[in-house]
C-alpha positions in Angstrom: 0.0 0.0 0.0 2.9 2.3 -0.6 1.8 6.2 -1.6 4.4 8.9 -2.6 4.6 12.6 -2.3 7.6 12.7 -4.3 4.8 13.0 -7.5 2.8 15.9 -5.4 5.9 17.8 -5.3 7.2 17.7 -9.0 3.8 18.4 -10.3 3.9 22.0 -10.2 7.7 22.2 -11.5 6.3 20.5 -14.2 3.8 22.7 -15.0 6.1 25.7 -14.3 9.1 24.2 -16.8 6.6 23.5 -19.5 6.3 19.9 -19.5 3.1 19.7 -18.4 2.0 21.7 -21.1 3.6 19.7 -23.3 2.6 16.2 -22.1 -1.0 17.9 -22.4 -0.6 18.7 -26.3 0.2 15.3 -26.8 -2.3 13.1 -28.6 -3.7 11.0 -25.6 -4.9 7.5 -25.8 -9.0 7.1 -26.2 -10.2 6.1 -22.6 -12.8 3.2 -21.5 -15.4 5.1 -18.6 -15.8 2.6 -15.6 -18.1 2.3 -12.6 -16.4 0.4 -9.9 -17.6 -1.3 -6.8 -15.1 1.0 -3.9 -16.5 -1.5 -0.8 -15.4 -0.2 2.4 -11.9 1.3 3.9 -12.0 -2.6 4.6 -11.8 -3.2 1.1 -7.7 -2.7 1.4 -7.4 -5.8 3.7 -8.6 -7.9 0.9 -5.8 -8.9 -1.6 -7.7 -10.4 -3.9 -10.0 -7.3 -4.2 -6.7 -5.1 -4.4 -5.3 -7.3 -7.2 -8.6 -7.2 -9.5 -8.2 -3.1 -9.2 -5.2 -3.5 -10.1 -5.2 -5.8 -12.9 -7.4 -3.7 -14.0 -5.7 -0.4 -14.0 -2.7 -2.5 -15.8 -5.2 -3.9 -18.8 -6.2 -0.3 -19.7 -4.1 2.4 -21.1 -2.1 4.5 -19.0 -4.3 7.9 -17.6 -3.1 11.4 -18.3 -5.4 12.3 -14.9 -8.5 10.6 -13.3 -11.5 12.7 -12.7 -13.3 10.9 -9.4 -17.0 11.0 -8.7 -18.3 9.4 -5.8 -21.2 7.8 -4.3 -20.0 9.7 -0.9 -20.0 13.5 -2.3 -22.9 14.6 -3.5 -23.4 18.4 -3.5 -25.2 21.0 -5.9 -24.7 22.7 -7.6 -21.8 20.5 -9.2 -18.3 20.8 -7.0 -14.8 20.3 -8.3 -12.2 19.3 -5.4 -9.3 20.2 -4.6 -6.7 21.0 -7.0 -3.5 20.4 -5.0 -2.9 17.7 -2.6 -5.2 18.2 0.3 -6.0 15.8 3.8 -8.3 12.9 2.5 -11.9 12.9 3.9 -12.5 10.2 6.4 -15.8 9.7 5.8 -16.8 6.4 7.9 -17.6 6.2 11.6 -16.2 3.7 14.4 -13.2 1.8 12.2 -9.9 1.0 14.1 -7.3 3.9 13.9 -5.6 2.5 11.3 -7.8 3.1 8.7 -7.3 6.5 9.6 -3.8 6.9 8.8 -3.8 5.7 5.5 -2.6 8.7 2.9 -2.5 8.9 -0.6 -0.9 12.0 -1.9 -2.2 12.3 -5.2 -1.2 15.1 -7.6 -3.7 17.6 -8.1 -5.0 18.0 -11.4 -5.3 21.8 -12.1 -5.7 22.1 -15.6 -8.7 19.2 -15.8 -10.4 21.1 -13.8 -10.3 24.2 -16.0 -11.5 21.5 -18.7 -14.1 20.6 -16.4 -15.1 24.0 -16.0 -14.8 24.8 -19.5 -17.5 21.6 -20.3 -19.9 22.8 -17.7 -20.3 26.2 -18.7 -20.6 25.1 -21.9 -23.8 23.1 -21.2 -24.9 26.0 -18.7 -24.5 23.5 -15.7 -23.9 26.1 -12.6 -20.4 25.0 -10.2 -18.8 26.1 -7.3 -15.0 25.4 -6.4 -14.9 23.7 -2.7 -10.9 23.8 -2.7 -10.2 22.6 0.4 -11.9 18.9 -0.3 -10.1 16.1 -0.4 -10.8 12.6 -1.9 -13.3 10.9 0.1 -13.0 7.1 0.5 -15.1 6.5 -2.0 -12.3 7.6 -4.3 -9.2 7.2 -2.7 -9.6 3.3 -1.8 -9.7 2.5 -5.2 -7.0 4.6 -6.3 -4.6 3.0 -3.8 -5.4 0.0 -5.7 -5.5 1.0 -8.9 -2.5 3.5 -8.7 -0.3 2.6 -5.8 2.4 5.1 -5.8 -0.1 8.2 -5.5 1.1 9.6 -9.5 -1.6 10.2 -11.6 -3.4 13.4 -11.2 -7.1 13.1 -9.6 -9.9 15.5 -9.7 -12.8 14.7 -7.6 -16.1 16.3 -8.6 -19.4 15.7 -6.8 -22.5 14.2 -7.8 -25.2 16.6 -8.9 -28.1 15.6 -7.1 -29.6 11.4 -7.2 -32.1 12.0 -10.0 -31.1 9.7 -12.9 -31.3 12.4 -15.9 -29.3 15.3 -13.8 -26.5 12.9 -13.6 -26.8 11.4 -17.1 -26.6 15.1 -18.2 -23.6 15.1 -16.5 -21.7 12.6 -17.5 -22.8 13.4 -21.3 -21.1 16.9 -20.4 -17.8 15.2 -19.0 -17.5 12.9 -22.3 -15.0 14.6 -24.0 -12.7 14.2 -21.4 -12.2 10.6 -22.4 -10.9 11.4 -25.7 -8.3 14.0 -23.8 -6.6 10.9 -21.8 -8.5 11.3 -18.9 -9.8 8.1 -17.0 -13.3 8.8 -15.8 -14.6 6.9 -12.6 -18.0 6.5 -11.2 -17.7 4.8 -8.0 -20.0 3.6 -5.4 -21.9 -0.3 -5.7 -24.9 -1.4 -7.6 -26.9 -2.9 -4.4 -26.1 -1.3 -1.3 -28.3 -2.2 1.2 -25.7 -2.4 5.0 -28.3 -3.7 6.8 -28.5 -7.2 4.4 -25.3 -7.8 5.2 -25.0 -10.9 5.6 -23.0 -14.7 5.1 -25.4 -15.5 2.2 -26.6 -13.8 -1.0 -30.7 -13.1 -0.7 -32.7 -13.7 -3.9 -33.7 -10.0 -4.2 -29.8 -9.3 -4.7 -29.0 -12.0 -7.5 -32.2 -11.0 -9.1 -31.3 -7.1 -9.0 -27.5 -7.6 -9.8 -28.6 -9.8 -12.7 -30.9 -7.5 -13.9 -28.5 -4.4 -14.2 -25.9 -6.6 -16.2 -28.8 -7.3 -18.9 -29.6 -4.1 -18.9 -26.1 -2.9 -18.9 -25.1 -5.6 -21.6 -27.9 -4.7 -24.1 -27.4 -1.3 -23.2 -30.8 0.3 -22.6 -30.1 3.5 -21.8 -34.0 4.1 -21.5 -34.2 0.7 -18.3 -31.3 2.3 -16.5 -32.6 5.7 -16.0 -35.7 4.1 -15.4 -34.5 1.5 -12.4 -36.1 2.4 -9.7 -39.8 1.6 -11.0 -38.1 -1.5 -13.4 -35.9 -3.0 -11.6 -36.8 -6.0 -9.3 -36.3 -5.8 -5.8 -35.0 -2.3 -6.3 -36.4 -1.6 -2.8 -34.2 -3.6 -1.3 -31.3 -3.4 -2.9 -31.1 0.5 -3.0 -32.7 1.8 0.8 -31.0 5.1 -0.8 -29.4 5.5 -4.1 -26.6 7.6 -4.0 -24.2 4.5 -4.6 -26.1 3.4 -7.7 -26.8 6.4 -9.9 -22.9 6.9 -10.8 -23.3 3.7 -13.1 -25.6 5.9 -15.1 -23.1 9.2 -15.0 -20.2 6.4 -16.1 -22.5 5.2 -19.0 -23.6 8.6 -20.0 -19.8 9.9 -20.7 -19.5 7.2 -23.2 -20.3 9.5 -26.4 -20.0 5.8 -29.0 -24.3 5.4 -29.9 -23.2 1.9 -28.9 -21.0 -0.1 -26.8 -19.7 -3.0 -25.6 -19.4 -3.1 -22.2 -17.5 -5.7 -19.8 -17.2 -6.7 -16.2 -14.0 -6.7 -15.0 -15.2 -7.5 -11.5 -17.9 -9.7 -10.1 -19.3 -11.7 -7.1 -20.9 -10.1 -3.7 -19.5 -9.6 -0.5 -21.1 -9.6 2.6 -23.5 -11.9 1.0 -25.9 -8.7 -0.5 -23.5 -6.4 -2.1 -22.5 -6.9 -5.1 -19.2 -6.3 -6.5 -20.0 -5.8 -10.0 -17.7 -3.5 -11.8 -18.2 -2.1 -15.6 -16.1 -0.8 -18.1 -17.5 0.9 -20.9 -15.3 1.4 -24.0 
């Protein structure tokens, strides 16, 4: 779980020499969208977890910066994060102390979030700068994973509210970021119902969690904006929504009519969540 600050520190000398301007110029590599499954802080005892994340991050091409959106910040209007490495946001209650030490000083990404600003005002979408927000741990679990050594600049922007077409407006804002390098993440899990939790996997969750991978695989854009009166057991596999409706910001910031999706990640844990993870692209 090793995290760097050397990266932090030679961002801006980058920028100031020039090189970061000229890495930007550069003609990136088209990047997949994905919604991942963070879990817990607990999520980083799990090596097997750790290693799919990271498999991943290996099988896809290398990010120029990762713009972060979270099941655990959701704030209107629209927020960009911090733009230099802040503290992280402990955002879980009554964990051992350890989970509270963890760090991951992640470059700040400055200039995507002049791009970000640039997209919003373009589709009139009203933002605020909270400056001082760090990565919550809905973003920076995964990135420890994903990204170990804390190099690639991050960006987290909040959610803009839990109603499905605000955030598929979003995402259809962000998706010319993906063709610009950056790695955009939706992150939060498809059933998330803590007090299921349990040592086996209820019918309501197999049913919802194979449901949203048919709708996901034929992609009907029209069933996903439309899951909480389609699909089944949605009651109890969403008591609130804010860790579902990212899936439909990552899907929206695919700008292909079609795609293919895939699931990198799969299975439940704690018998009712499922770990199901999608890459789009």
């Amino acid at each position: 779980m090793g995290t760097t600050a050397v990266a932090a520190a030679l961002w801006p000398l980058a920028k100031a020499s020039g090189l970061m301007e000229t890495a930007m110029n550069q003609l990136p590599a088209k990047m997949p969208v994905i919604f991942l499954a963070h879990g817990s802080p607990m999520l980083l005892d799990s090596r097997r977890w750790i290693g799919e994340l990271k498999n991943w991050a290996d099988a896809i091409p290398r990010p120029r910066a990762v713009l972060m959106v979270s099941a655990h910040w959701d704030q209107r209007p629209v927020s960009l994060g911090a733009t230099h490495t802040v503290p992280l946001v402990y955002d879980f209650y009554g964990f051992p102390d350890r989970y509270y030490q963890v760090t991951y000083p992640a470059p700040g990404a400055p200039e995507l979030a002049a791009r970000v600003r640039e997209l919003l005002r373009g589709t009139k979408t009203d933002f605020v700068d909270e400056p001082a927000r760090g990565l919550d741990h809905g973003a920076y679990v995964p990135m420890i994973c994903m990204y170990p050594n804390a190099d690639v600049p991050t960006l987290q922007l909040s959610l803009p509210g839990l109603e499905p077409r605000d955030v598929y407006a979003l995402g259809k804002a962000l998706a010319p970021l993906r063709e610009e390098g950056v790695l955009i993440i939706g992150s939060g899990f498809l059933t998330h119902n803590l007090r299921a939790i349990s040592d086996r996997t209820p019918a309501w969750a197999s049913e919802f969690d194979q449901w949203i991978a048919e709708v996901i695989t034929r992609d009907d854009v029209d069933a996903l904006l439309d899951y909480r009166a389609r699909a089944p057991g949605v009651d109890y596999a969403l008591p609130t929504h804010e860790h579902f409706v990212p899936i439909i910001l990552a899907r929206a910031a695919v700008s292909d009519a079609r795609v293919s999706p895939t699931f990198p990640i799969t299975g439940f844990v704690g018998g009712s969540l499922t770990r199901r993870s999608v890459q789009f692209g």
